[in-house]
ChimeraX commands (.cxc) that place a marker at each C-alpha (Angstrom):
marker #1 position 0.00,0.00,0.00 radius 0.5
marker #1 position 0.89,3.79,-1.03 radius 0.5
marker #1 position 1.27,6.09,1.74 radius 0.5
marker #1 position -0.26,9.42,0.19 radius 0.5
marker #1 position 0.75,11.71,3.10 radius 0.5
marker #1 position 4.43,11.37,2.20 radius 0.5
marker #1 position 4.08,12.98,-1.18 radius 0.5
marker #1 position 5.57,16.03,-2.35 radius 0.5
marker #1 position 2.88,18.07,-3.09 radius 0.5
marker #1 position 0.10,16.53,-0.18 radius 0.5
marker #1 position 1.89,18.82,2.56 radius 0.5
marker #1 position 1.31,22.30,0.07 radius 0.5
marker #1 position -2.15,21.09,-0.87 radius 0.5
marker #1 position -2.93,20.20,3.16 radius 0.5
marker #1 position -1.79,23.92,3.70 radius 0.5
marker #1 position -3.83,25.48,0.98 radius 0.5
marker #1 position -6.76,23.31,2.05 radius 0.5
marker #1 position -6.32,24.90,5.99 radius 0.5
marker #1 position -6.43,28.15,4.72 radius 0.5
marker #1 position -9.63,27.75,2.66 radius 0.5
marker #1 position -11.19,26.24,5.10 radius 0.5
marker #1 position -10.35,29.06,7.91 radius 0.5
marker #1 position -11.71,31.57,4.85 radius 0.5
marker #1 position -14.87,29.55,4.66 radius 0.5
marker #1 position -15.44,29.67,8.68 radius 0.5
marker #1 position -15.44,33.62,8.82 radius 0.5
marker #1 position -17.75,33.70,5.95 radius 0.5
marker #1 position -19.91,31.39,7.20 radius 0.5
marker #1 position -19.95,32.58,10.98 radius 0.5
marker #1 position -22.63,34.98,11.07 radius 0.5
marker #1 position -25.62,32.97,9.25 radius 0.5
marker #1 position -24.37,29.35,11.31 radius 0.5
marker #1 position -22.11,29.32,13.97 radius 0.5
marker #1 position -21.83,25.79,13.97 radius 0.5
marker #1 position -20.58,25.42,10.44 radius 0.5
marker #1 position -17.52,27.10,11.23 radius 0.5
marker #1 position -16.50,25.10,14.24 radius 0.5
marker #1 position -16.60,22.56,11.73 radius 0.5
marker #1 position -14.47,24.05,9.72 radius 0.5
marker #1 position -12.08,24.58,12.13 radius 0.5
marker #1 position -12.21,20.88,13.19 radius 0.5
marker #1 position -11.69,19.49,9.44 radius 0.5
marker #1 position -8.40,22.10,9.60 radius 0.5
marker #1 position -7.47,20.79,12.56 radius 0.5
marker #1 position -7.85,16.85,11.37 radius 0.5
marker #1 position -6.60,17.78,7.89 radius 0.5
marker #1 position -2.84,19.45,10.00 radius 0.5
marker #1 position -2.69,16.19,11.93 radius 0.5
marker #1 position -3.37,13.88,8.93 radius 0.5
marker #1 position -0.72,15.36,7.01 radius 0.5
marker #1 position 1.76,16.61,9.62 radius 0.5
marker #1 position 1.16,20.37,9.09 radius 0.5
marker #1 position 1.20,22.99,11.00 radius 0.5
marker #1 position -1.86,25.33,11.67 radius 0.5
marker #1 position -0.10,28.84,10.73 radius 0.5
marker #1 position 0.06,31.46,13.38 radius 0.5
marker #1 position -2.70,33.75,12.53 radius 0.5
marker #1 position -4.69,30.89,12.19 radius 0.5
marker #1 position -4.10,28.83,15.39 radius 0.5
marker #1 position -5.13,32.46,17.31 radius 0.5
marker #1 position -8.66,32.05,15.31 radius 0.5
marker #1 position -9.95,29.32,17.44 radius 0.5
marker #1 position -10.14,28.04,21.04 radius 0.5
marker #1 position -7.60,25.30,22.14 radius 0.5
marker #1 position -10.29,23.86,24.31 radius 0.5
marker #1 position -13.21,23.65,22.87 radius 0.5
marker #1 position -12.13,24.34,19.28 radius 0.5
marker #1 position -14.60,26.96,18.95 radius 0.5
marker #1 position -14.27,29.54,16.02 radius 0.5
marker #1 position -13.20,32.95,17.97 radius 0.5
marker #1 position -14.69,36.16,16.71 radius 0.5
marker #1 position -13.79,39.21,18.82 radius 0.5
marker #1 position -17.35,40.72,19.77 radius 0.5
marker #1 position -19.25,37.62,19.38 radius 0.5
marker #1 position -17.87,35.14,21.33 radius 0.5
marker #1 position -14.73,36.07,22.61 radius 0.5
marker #1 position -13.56,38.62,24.44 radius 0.5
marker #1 position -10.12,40.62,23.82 radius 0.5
marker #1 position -8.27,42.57,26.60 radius 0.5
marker #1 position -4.53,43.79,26.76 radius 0.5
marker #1 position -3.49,42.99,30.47 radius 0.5
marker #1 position 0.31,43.80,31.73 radius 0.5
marker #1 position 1.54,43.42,28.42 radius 0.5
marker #1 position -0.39,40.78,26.70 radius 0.5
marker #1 position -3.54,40.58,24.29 radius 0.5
marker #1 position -5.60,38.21,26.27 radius 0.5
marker #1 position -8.31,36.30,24.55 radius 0.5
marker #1 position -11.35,34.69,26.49 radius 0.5
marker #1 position -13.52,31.77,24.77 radius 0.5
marker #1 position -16.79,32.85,26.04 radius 0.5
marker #1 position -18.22,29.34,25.35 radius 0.5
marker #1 position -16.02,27.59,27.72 radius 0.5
marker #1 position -14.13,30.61,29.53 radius 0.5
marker #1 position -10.42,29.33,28.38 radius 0.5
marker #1 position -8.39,32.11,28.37 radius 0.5
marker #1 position -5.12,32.13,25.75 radius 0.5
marker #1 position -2.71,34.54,26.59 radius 0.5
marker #1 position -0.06,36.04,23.85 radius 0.5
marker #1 position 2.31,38.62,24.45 radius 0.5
marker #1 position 2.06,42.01,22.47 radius 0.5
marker #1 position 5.60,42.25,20.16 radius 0.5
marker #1 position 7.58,45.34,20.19 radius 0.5
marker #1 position 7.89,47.05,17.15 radius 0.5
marker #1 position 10.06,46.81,14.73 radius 0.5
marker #1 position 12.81,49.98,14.41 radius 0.5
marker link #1:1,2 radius 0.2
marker link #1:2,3 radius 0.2
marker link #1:3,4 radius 0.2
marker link #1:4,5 radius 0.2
marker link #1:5,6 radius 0.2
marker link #1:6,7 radius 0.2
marker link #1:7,8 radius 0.2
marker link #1:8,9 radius 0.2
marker link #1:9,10 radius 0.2
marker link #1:10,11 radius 0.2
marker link #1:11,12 radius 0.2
marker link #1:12,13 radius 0.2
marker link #1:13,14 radius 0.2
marker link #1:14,15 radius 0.2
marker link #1:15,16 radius 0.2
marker link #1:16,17 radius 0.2
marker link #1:17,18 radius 0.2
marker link #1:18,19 radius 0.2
marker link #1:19,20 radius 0.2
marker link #1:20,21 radius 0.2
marker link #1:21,22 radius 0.2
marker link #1:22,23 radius 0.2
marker link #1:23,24 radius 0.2
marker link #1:24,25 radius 0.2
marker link #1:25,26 radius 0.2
marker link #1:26,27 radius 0.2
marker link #1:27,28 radius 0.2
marker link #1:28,29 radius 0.2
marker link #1:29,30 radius 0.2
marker link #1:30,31 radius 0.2
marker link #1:31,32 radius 0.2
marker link #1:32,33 radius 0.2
marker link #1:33,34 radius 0.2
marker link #1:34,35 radius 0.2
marker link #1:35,36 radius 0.2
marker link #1:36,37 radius 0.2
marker link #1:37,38 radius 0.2
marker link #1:38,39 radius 0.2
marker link #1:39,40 radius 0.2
marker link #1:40,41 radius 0.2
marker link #1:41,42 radius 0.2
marker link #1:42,43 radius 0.2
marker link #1:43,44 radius 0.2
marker link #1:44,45 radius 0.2
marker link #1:45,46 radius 0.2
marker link #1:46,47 radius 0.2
marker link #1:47,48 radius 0.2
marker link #1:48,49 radius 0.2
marker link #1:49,50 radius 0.2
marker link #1:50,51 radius 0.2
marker link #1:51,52 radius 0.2
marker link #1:52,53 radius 0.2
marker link #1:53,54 radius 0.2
marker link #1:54,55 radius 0.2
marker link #1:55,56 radius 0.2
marker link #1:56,57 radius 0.2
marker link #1:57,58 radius 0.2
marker link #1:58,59 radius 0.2
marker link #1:59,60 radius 0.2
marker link #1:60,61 radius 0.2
marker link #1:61,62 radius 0.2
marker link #1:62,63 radius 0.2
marker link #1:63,64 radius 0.2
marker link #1:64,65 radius 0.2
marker link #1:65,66 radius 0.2
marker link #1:66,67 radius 0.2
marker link #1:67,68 radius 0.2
marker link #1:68,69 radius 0.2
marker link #1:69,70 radius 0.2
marker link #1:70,71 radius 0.2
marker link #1:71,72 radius 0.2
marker link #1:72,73 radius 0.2
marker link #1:73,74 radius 0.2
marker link #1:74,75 radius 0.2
marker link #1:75,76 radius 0.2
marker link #1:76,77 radius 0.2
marker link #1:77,78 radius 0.2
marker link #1:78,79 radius 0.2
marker link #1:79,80 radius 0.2
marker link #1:80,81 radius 0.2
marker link #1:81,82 radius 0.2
marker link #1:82,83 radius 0.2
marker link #1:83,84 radius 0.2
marker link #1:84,85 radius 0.2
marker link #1:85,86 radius 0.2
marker link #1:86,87 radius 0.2
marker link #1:87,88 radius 0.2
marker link #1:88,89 radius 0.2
marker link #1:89,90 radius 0.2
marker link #1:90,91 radius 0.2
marker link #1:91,92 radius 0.2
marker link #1:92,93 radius 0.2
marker link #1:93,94 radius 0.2
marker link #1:94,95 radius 0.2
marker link #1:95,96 radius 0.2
marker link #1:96,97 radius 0.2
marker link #1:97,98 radius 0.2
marker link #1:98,99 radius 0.2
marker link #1:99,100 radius 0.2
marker link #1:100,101 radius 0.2
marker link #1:101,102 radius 0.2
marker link #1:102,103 radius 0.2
marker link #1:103,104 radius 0.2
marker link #1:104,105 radius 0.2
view
């Protein structure tokens, strides 16, 4: 038996296919909520499947407990605090905590 993860191009396509889906999620947030947590659970299985990493701007997008879809407003709730952006899941109150970058000179 083939092992199709270990091809050259699965890995870029597994990428591309995260980002689409994380596209589709904020689209469809507003009319379902629920799609887009699913969404964000096919990115998630699709990244483990294939060994990929969920990029950075996307791994802040959803809650690492309940793998909820975050949307600032909506459902989660953004503060700065002693010099980080903190982030609270207001489905399951998990806080993620990130720390605010200087800028660049």
């Amino acid at each position: 038996m083939a092992d199709t993860t270990r091809r050259s191009g699965s890995r870029r396509l597994a990428r591309e296919r995260i980002a689409v889906l994380f596209a589709r999620a904020a689209e469809f947030y507003p009319e379902n909520p629920g799609w887009s947590n699913r969404c964000v659970e096919l990115a998630r299985r699709i990244g483990m499947r294939h060994r990929v990493r969920i990029e950075r701007p996307l791994k802040r997008r959803f809650c690492r407990r309940c793998y909820a879809y975050l949307v600032p407003g909506s459902n989660a709730r953004v503060r700065v605090h002693r010099g980080r952006v903190v982030v609270t899941c207001l489905a399951c109150g998990h806080r993620s905590r990130f720390p605010v970058g200087r800028p660049q000179e």
